[in-house]
C-alpha positions as CSV (number, residue, x, y, z in Angstrom):
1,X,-3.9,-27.4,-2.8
2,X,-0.1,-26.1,-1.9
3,X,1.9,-28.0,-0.2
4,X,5.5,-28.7,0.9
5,X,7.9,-30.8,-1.1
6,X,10.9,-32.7,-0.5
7,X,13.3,-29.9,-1.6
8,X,13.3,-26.2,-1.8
9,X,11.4,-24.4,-4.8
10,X,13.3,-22.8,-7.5
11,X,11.8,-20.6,-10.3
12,X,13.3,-22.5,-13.1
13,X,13.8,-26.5,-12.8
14,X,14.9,-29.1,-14.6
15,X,17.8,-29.7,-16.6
16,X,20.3,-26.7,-17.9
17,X,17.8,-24.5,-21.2
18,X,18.8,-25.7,-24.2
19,X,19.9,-23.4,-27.1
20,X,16.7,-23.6,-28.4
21,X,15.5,-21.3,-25.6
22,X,18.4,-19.2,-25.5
23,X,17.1,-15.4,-25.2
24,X,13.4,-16.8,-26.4
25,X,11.1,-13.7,-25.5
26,X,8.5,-14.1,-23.2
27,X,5.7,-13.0,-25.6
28,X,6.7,-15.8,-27.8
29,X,6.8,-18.3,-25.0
30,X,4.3,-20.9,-24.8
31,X,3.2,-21.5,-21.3
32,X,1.3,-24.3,-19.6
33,X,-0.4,-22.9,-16.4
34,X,-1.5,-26.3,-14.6
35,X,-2.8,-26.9,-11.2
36,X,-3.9,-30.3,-9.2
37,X,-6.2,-31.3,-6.3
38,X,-4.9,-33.9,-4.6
39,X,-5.9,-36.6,-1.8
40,X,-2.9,-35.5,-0.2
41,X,0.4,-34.0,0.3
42,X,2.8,-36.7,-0.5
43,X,3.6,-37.4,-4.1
44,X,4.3,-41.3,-4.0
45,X,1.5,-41.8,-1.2
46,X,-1.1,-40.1,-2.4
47,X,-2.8,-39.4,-5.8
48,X,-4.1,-37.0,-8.1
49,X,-7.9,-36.3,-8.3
50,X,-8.3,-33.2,-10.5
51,X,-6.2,-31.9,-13.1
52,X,-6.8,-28.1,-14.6
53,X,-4.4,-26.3,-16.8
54,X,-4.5,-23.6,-19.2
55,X,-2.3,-22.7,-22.5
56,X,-1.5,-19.6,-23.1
57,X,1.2,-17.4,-25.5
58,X,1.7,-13.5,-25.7
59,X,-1.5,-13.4,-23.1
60,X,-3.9,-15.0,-25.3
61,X,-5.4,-18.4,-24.1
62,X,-5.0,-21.0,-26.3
63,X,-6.5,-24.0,-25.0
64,X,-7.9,-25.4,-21.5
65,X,-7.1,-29.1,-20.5
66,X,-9.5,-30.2,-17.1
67,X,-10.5,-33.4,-15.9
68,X,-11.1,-35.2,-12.5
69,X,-9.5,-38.3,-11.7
70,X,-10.9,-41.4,-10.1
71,X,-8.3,-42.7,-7.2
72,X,-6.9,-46.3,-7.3
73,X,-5.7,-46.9,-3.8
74,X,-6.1,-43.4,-1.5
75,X,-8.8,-42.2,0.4
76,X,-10.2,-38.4,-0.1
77,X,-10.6,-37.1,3.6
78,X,-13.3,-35.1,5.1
79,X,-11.0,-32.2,5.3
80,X,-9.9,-32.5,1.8
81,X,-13.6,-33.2,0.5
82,X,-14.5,-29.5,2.4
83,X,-11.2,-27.4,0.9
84,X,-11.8,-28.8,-2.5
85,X,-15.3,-29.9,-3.1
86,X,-14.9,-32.8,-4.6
87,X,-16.2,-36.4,-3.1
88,X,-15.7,-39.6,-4.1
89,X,-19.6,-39.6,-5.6
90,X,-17.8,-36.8,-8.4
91,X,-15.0,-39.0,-8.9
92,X,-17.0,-42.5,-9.3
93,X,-17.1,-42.5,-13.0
94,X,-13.9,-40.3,-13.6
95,X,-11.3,-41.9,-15.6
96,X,-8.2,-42.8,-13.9
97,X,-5.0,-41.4,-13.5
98,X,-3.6,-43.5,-16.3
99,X,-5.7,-42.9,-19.2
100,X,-5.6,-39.1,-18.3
101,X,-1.9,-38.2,-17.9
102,X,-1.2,-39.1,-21.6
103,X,-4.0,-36.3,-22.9
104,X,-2.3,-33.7,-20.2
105,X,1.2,-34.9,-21.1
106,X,0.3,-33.9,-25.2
107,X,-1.8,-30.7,-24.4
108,X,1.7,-29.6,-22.4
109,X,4.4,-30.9,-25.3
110,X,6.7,-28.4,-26.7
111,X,5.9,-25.5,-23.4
112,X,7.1,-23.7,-20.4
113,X,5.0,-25.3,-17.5
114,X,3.5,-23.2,-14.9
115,X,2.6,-23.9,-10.8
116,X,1.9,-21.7,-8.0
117,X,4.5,-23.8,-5.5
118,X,5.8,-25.6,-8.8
119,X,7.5,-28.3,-6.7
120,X,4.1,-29.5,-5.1
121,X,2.5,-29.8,-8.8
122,X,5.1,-31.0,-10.7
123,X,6.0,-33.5,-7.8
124,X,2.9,-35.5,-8.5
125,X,2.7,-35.2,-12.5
126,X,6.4,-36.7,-12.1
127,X,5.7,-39.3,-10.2
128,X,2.5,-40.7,-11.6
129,X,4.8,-40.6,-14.8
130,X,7.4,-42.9,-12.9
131,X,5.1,-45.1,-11.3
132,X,3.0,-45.7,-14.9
133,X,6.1,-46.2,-16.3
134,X,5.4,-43.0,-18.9
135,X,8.0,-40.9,-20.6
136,X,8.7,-37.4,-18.4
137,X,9.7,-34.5,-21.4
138,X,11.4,-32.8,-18.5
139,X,9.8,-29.3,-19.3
140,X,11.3,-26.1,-18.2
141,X,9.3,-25.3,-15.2
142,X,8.5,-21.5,-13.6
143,X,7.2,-21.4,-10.2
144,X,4.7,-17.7,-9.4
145,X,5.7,-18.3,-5.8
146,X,9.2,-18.1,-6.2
147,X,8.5,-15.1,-9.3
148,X,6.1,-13.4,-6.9
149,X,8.8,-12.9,-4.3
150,X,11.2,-11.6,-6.5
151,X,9.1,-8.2,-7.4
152,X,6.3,-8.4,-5.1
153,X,7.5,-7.0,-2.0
154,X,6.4,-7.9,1.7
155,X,5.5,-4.0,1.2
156,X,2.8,-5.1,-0.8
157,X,1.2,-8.2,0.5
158,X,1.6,-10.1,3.7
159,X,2.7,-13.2,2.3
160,X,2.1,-15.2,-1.5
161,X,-0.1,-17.1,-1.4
162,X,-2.3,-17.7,-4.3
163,X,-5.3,-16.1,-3.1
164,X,-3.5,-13.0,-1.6
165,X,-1.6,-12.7,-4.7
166,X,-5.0,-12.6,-7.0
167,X,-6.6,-10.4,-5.1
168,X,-3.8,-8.0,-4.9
169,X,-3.6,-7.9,-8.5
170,X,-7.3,-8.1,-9.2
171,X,-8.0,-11.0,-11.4
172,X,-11.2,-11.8,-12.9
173,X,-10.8,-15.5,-11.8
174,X,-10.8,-16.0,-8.1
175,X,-8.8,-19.5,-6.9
176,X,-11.4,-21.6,-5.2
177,X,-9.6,-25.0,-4.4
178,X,-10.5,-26.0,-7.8
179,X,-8.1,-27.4,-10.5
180,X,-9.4,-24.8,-13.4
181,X,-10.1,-22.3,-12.0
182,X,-6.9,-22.0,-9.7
183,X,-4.7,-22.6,-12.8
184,X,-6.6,-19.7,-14.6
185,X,-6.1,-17.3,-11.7
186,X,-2.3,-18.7,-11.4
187,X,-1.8,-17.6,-15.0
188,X,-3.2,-14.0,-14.5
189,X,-0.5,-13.9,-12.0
190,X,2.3,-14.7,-14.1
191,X,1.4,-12.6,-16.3
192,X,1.2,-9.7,-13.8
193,X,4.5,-10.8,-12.6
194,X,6.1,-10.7,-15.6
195,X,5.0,-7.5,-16.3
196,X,6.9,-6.4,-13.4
197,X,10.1,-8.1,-14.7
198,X,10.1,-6.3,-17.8
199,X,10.3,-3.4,-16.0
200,X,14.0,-4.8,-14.8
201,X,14.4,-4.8,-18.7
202,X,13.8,-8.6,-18.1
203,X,12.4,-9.7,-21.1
204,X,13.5,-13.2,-22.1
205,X,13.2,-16.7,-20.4
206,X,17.3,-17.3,-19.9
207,X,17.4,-13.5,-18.3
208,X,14.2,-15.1,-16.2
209,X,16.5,-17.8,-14.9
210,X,19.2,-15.5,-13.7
211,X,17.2,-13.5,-11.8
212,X,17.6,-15.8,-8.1
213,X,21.3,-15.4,-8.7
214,X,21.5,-11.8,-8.9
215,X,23.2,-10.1,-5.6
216,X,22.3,-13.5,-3.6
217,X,25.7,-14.1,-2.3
218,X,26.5,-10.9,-1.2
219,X,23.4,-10.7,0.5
220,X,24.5,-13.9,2.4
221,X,28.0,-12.7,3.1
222,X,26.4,-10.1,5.3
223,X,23.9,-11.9,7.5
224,X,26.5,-11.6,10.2
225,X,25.0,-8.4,10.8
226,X,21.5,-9.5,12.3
227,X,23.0,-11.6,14.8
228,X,23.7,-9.3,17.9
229,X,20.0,-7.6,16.9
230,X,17.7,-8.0,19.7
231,X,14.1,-9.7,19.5
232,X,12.1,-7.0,20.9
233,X,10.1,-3.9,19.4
234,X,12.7,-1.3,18.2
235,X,14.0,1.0,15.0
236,X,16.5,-0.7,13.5
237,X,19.5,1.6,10.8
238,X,21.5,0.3,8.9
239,X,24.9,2.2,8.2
240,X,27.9,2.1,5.7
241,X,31.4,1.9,6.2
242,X,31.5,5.7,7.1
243,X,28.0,5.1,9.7
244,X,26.1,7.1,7.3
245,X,22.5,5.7,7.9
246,X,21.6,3.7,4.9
247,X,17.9,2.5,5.8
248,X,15.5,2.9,9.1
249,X,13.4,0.4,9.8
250,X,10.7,-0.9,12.8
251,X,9.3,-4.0,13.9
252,X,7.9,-5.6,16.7
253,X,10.6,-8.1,16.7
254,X,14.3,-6.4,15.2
255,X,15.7,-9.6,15.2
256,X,13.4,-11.6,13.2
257,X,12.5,-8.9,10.7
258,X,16.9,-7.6,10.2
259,X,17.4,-11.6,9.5
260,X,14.8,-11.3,6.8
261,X,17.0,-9.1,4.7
262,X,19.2,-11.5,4.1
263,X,17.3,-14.5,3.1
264,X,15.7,-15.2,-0.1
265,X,12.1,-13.5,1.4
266,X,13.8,-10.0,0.3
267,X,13.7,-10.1,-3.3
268,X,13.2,-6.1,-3.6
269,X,16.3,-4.9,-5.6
270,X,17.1,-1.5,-3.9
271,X,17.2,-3.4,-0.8
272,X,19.4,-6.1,-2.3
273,X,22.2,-2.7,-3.2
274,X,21.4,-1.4,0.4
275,X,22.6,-4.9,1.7
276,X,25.3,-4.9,-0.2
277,X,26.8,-1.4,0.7
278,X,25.4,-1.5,4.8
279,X,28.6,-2.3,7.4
280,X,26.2,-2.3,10.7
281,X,23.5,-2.4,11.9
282,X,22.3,-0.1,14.9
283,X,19.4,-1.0,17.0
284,X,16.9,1.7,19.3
285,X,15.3,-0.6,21.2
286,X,11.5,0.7,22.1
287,X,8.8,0.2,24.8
288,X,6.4,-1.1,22.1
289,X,5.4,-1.4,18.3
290,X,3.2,2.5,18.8
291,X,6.7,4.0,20.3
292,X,8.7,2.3,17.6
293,X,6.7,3.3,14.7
294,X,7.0,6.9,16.4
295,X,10.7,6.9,16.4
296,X,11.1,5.3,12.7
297,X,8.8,8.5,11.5
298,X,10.8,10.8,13.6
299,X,14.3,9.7,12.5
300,X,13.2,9.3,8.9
301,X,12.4,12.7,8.8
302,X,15.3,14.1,10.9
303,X,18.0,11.4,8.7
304,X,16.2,11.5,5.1
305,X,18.0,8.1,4.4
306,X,18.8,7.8,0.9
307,X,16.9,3.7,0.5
308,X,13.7,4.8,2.5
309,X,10.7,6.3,-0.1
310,X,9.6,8.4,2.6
311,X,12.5,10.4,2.7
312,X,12.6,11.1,-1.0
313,X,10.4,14.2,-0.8
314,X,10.5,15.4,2.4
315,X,8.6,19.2,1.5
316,X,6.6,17.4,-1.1
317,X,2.9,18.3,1.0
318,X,1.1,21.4,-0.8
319,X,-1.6,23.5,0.2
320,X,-4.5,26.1,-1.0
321,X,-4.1,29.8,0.3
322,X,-5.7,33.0,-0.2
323,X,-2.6,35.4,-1.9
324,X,-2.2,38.9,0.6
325,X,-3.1,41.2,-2.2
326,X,-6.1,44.1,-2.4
327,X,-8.1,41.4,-4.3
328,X,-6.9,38.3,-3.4
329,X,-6.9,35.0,-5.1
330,X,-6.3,30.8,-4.6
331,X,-2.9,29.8,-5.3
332,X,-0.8,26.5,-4.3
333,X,2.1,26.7,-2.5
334,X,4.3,25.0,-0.5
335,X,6.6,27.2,1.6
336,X,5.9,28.5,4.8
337,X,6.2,32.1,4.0
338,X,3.4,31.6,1.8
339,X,1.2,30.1,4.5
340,X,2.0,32.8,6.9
341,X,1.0,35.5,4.2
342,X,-2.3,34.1,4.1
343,X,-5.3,36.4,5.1
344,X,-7.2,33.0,6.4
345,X,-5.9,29.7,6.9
346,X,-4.5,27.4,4.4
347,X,-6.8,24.6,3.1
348,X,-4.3,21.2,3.4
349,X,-1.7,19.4,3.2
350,X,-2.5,17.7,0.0
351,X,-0.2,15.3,-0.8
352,X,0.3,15.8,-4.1
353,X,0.9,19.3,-6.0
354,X,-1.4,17.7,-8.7
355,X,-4.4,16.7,-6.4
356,X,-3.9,20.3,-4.6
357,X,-3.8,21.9,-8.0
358,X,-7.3,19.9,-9.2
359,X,-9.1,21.1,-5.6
360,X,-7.9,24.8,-6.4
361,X,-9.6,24.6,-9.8
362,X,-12.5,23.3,-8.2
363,X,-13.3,26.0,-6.1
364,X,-12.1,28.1,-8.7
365,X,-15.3,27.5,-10.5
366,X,-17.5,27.4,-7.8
367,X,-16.6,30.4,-5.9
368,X,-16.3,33.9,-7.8
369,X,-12.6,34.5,-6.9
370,X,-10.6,36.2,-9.0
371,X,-8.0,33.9,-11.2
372,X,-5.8,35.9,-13.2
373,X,-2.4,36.6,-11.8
374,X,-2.2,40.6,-12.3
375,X,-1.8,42.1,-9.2
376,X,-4.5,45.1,-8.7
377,X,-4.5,47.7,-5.9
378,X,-6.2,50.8,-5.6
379,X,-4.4,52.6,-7.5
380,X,-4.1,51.2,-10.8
381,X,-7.9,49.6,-10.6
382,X,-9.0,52.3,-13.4
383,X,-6.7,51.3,-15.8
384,X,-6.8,47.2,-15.3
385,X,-8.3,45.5,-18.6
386,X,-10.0,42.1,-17.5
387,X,-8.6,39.1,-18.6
388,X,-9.7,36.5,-21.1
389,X,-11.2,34.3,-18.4
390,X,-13.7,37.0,-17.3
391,X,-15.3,37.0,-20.9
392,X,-16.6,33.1,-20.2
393,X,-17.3,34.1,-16.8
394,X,-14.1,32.7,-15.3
395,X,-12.8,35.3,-13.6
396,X,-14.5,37.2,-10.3
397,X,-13.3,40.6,-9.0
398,X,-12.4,43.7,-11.4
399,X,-12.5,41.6,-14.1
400,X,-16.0,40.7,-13.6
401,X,-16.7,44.6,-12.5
402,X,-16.7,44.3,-8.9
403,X,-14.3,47.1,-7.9
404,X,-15.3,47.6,-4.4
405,X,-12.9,45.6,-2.6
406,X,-15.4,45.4,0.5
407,X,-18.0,43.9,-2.2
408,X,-15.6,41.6,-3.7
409,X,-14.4,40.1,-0.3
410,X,-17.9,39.8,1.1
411,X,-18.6,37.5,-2.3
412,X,-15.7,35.2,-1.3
413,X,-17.4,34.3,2.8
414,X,-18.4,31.3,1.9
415,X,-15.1,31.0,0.4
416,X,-13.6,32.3,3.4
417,X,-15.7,30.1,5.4
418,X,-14.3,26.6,3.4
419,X,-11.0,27.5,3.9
420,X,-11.1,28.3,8.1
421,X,-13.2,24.7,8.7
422,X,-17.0,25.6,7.2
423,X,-17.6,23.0,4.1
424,X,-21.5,23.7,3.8
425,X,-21.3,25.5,1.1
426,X,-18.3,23.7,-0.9
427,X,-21.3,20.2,-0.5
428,X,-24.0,22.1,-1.6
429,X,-23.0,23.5,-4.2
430,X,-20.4,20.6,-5.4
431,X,-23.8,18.6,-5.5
432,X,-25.7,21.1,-7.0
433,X,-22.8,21.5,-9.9
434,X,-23.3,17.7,-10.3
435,X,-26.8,17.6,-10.6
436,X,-26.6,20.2,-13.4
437,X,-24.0,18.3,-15.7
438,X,-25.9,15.3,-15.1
439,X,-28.8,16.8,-16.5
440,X,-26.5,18.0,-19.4
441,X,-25.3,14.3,-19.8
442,X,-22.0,15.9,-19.0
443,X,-21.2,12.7,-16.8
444,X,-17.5,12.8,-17.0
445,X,-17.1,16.2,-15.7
446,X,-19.5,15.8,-13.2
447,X,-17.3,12.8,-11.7
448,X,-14.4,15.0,-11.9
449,X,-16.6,17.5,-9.3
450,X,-17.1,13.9,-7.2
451,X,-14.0,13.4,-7.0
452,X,-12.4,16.9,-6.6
453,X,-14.9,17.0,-3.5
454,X,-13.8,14.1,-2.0
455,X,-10.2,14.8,-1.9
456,X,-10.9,18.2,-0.9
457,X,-13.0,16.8,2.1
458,X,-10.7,13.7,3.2
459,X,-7.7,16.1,3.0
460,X,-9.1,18.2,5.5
461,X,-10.8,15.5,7.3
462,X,-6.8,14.2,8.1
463,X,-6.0,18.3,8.5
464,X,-9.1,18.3,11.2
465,X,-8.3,15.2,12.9
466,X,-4.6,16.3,13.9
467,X,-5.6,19.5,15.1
468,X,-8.0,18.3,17.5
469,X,-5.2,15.9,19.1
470,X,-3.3,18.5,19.2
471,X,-5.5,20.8,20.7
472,X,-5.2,18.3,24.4
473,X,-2.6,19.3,26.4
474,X,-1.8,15.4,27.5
475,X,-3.6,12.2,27.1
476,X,-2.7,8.8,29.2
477,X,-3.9,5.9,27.2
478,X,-2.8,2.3,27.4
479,X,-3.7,-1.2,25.1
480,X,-2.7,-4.4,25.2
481,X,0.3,-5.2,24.5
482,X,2.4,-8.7,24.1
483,X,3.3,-11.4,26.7
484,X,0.0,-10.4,29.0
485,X,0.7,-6.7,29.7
486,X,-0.1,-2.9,28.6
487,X,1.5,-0.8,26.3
488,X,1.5,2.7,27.9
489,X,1.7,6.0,26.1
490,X,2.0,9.6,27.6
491,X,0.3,11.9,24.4
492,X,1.0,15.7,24.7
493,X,-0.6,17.9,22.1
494,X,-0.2,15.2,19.5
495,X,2.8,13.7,19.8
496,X,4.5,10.6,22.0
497,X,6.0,12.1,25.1
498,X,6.9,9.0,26.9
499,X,6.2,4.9,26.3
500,X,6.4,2.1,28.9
501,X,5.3,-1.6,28.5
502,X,4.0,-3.4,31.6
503,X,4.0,-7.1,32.6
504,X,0.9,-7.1,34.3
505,X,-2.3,-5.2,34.5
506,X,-1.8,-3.8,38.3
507,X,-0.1,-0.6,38.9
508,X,-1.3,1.5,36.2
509,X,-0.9,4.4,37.9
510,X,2.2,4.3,39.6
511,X,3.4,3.3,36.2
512,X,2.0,6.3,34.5
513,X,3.6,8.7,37.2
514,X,7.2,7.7,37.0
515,X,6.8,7.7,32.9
516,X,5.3,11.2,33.6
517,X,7.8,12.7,35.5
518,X,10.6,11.9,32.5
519,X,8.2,12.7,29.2
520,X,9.3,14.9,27.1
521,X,7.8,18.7,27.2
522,X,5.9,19.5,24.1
523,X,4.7,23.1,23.3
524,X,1.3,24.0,22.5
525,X,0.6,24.3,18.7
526,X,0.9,27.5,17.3
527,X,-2.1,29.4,14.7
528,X,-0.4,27.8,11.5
529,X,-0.6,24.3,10.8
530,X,2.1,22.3,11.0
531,X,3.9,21.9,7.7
532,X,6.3,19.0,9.0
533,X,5.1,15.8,7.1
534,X,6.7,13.8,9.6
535,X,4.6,15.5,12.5
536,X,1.8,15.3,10.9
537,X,1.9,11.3,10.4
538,X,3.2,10.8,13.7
539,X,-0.1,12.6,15.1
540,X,-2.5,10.3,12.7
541,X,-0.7,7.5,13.6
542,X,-1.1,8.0,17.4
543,X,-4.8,8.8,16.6
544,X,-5.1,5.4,15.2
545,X,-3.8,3.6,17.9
546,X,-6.2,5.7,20.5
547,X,-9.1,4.3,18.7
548,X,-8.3,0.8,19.8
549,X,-7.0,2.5,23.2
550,X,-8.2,2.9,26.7
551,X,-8.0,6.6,27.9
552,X,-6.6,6.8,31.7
553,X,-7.3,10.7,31.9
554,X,-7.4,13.6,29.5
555,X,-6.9,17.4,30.1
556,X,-9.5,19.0,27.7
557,X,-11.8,17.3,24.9
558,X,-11.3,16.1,21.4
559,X,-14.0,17.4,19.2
560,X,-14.6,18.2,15.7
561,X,-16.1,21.0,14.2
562,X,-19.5,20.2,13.2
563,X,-19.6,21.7,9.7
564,X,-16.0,20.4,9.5
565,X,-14.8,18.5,6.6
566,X,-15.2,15.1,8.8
567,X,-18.7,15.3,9.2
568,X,-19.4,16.4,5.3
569,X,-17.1,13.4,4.7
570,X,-18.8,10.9,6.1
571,X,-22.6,12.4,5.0
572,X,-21.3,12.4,1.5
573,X,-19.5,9.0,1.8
574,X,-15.9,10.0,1.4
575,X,-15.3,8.4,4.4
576,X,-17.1,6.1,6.6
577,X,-17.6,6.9,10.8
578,X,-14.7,5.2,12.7
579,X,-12.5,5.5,9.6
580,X,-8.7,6.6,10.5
581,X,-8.4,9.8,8.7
């Protein structure tokens, strides 16, 4: 039951580590995972009715330790009963706090002990010790909220609290307001947590307790910069002493998330070097959270700041073509001459080379397409020797004997037809290529067909679901937005022309003509897809927000093919209808 305490949280209290612990790996380190249910939220006031805890070393459990706890003096409310379960009926013929804290007290001698929100916890052991007039060892004390922050990012999770935290990491115990079973769950976490720390080379409990300290001050030295940032929507950048952009962020409030960065919330380590090298911080203030996402996309892509991830691989999307050759073949590529030399259009973008590379090989085997690399024309077809891969059937084309090119292109239509929006044939005979290794108890390969399938179909699910925006010359859609009013958007052929907010929910119209008359002109797509990652996510992005969107007017209709991958998708379960693809 977390609480606040009378003082901040730190992830190691107590008195100064001893030699003893100096450099102690964390393997060897015994560890006490404890957590209490309470009558309250004031150690002092009120008192203890469940203890749970859990012993552990190296990841092995040693021991459990639980017991409920009859009250003396407090009352267990009707809103405590409900969060924890546990009644004063269960705690009748419990013993009491002070023939239980001595059995806790020597299950715990000699380790490290453990609380998610340590202070709250510990608080309460402390002063039961105090007010029993029993000895307190003073233990070294770790606290997984203050860990947690430290390596788990707000990136990752929206805040860390215990339960977010176990179910972002998966635990087999689930915390349930119980004593047990939330100290179990709490120690899956550490462990998790420290798992991450070793990857800091972080191995040790006296490197564990100069962790907080690490680039804190400087960090705080530089919080000046947040204070002329603006609470509104916007893009925020911040820039080095040259105004070279270090970082490009958005919110919905600048101000609140830029003063963030400098408190002890941001615990991620590139940010804490990004901090310590920025000079300024440079605001774009925007018409709403849709427009400022947008322009963060945009000027990532345009800026490639060295501390965004997105900016890392800018031309990292891949994609599945038919080579321009007398007998052509499936290769992966990424450039856009290769895309334009295609015969038909280009299955993709895959975001990976290596999930591209695995959907090639798929329809590799399930089309008769040739797969060596020797280039045959006309000319020199009499003298090609077929490969290796045609003597297991691997291979279609000459090396399987079909010389006629005519003959060996009308064998790759359905082919033909996968790769130009047509995934009939890639189902059925994906399911049919299943069915037969399952029948052969080949069960492993025939989840690798599954899965191959799936990412074939989702990828150009996404692919479809772009290209149908950006088939409408210009969409006028408005939501909700804060403080009572609409967020307005002006959507040409995929991407953001022009964003207002409004205060109220009169004047729609008018509003939408004066945004109109300043948007920005956006050509029509051309016959390639667009290779521009950035474009691309800007386009599913908007179709996101159109989903939860009221359409004013539209010139043309959004439709889907209805062979398409999105409809395969969502037969076969890839993905389910309503899904942002």
């Amino acid at each position: 039951m977390p609480a606040p305490f009378d003082r901040a949280p730190t992830a190691i209290e107590s008195s100064q580590l001893s030699f003893d612990h100096l450099g102690t790996p964390l393997h060897e380190v015994t560890f006490v995972i404890v957590d209490l249910e309470t009558t309250g939220t004031q150690a002092g006031k009120s008192e203890i009715t469940e203890i749970g805890a859990v012993k552990t070393r190296g990841g092995e459990i040693l021991g459990e330790f639980q017991s409920l706890v009859k009250p003396e003096e407090s009352v267990i409310s009707p809103f405590v009963a409900r969060l924890t379960g546990i009644t004063h009926a269960m705690v009748d013929d419990a013993p009491s706090i002070r023939s239980v804290l001595p059995s806790f007290l020597e299950f715990s001698v000699g380790a490290v002990l453990v609380a998610h929100n340590a202070p709250f916890d510990i608080g309460f052991l402390r002063s039961a010790c105090e007010k029993l007039d029993y000895h307190w060892p003073q233990p070294t004390v770790l606290d997984t909220v203050t860990l947690s922050r430290r390596v788990v990012g707000r990136d990752e999770v929206r805040n860390h609290k215990l339960s977010t935290l176990a179910a972002h990491f998966g635990t087999e115990v689930s915390p349930d307001h119980r004593a047990l079973s939330d100290a179990k769950a709490t120690g899956e976490v550490l462990h998790r947590v420290l798992e991450r720390f070793g990857g800091y080379d972080i191995t040790t409990l006296e490197e564990l307790a100069t962790v907080r300290q690490a680039g804190w001050s400087k960090r705080q030295a530089k919080s000046h910069l947040a204070k002329r940032v603006p609470a509104e929507p916007g893009v925020y950048m911040f820039l080095d002493g040259t105004r070279r952009v270090l970082y490009i962020g958005k919110s919905g409030n600048m101000a609140r998330r830029v003063r963030g960065y400098f408190n002890a919330s941001e615990n991620r380590g590139r940010m804490a070097e990004m901090i310590t090298a920025a000079q300024e911080v440079s605001c774009l203030p925007c018409a709403h959270a849709l427009e400022a996402e947008v322009r963060e996309i945009r000027l990532i892509g345009e800026l490639a700041p060295p501390y965004n991830r997105r900016s890392k691989n800018p031309d990292r999307n891949s994609w599945i073509v038919l080579s321009d050759e007398a007998y052509p073949r499936l290769s992966v590529v990424r450039s856009n001459t290769a895309l334009e030399k295609s015969p038909v259009a280009p299955l993709g973008p895959f975001r990976s080379r290596k999930s591209a590379q695995t959907v090639k090989e798929l329809l590799d085997t399930l089309y008769p397409v040739k797969r060596c690399t020797a280039k045959i024309t006309a000319a020199n077809i009499d003298s090609h020797r077929a490969c290796v891969s045609s003597q297991v059937g691997q291979c279609g084309g000459p090396c399987a004997g079909v010389t006629d090119r005519q003959a060996y292109l009308a064998d790759l239509a359905e082919l033909s037809a996968v790769m130009t929006g047509d995934f009939s044939s890639l189902r059925r005979l994906c399911t049919q290529r299943m069915s037969r290794l399952a029948t052969e108890a080949r069960y492993e390969t025939a989840a690798e067909v599954r899965d191959a399938m799936r990412s074939a179909l989702s990828t150009a699910a996404r692919a479809e679901s772009v290209r149908s925006l950006r088939d409408i010359p210009e969409i006028l859609a408005y939501a909700p937005g804060s403080e009572s009013g609409l967020d307005l958007a002006v959507i040409r052929h995929g991407k953001l022309a022009a964003a207002s907010h409004t205060r109220g929910s009169g004047g729609i119209e008018e509003a939408f003509a004066a945004i109109r008359a300043t948007a920005e002109w956006v050509p029509a797509p051309g016959s390639l897809p667009a290779t521009s990652d950035s474009l691309a996510e800007e386009t599913r992005l908007i179709s996101v927000w159109l989903q939860s969107a009221t359409l004013l007017s539209a010139q043309g209709a959004r439709s889907l093919p209805c062979a398409g991958a999105n409809f395969h998708a969502q037969e076969s379960g890839t993905v389910r209808l309503g899904d942002p693809v």
